[in-house]
C-alpha positions in Angstrom: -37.3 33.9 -14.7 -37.6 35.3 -11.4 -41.8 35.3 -10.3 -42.1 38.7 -10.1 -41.8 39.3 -13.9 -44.7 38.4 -16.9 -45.0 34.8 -18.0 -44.0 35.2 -21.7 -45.4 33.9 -24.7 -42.7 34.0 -27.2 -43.3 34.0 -31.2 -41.3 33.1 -34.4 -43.0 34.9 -37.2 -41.9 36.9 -40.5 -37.9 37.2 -39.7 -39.0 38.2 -36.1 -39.0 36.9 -32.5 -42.1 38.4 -30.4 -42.5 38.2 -26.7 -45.8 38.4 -25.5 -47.3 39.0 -21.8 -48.8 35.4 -21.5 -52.0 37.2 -19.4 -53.0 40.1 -21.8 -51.8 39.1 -25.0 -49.7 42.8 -25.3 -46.4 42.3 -27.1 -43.5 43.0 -24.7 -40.8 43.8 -27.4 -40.0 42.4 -31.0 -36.7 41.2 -32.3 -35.8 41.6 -36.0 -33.6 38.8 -37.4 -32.2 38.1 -41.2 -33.1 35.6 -43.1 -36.1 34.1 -43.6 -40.1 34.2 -42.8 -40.4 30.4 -41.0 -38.2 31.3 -37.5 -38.0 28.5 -34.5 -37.9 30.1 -30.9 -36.8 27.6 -27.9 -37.1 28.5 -24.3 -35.5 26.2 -22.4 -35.9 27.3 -19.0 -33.1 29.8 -19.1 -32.2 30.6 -22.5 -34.2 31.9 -25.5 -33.0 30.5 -29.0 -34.2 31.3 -32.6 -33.1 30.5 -35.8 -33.9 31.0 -39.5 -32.0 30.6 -43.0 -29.3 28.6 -41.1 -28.4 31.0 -38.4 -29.1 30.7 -34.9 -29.2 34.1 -32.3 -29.6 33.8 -28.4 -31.4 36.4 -27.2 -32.1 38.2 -23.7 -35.6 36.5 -22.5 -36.6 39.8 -20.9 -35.7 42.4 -23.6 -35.1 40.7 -26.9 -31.7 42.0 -27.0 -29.3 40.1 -28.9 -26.7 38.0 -26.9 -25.1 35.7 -29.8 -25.4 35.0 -32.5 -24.0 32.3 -34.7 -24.4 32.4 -38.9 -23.4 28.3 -38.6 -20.8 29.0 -42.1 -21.0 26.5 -44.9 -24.3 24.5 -43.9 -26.3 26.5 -46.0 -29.6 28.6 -45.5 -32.2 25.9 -44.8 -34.6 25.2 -41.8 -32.8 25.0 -38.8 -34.2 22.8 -35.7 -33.1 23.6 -32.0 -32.7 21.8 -28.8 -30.8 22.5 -25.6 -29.4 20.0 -23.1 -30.7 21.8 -19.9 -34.0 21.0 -18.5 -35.6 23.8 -16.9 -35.0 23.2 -12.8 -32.3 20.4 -13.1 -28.7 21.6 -12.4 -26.3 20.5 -14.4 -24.5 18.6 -11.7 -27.8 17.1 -11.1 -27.8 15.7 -14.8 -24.2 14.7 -14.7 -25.0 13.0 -11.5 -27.4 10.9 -12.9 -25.4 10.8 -15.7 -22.7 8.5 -13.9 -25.0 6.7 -12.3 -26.4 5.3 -15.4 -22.5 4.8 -16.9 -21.7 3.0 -13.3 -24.9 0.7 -13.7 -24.7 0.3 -16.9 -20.9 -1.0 -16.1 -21.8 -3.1 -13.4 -24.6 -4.6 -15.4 -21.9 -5.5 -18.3 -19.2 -7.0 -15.9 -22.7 -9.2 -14.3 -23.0 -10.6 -17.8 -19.5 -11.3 -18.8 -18.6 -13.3 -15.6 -22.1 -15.2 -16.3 
């Protein structure tokens, strides 16, 4: 978020999503969803998630405005749990840097052992 705007506080409550100004404690905006009462929000770092009753919704960080949303068909209407792959200020190239890295150490490592 750029550092001009509000640090948000964001809320999973009662088939809603609730930003709230992280300073004052004033609710910014409030997103309805369907399903259930227990919701789970994620920010990571770029993206808001929530989910309920086996759906899962992106939604716009700043407004609460929905951007997916994805009903997840045939897994049924139970509690959902979220994670995302990004972490906030590492690139993607910088993960799938380090990613090959690890696969080209863990390689050289192997062929060390087996000529052992």
């Amino acid at each position: 978020m750029p550092r001009d705007l509000p640090t948000l506080v964001f809320v999973g409550i009662k088939n809603c999503v609730v930003a709230l100004d992280d300073h004052s404690g004033v609710e910014l905006w409030r997103t309805q969803l369907r399903g259930s009462d227990y919701v789970t929000v994620v920010w990571d770092g770029q993206a808001l998630f929530a989910a309920n009753s086996g759906e899962v919704w992106r939604l716009n960080p700043l407004t609460g405005e929905l951007i997916w949303h994805n009903g997840l068909k045939g897994l049924g209407r139970g509690l959902v749990t979220l994670a995302s792959s990004r972490v906030a200020g590492v690139s993607s190239d910088t993960l799938t840097a380090a990613a090959k890295r690890k696969r080209d150490q863990d390689a050289s490592t192997t062929a060390v052992v087996a000529t052992a």
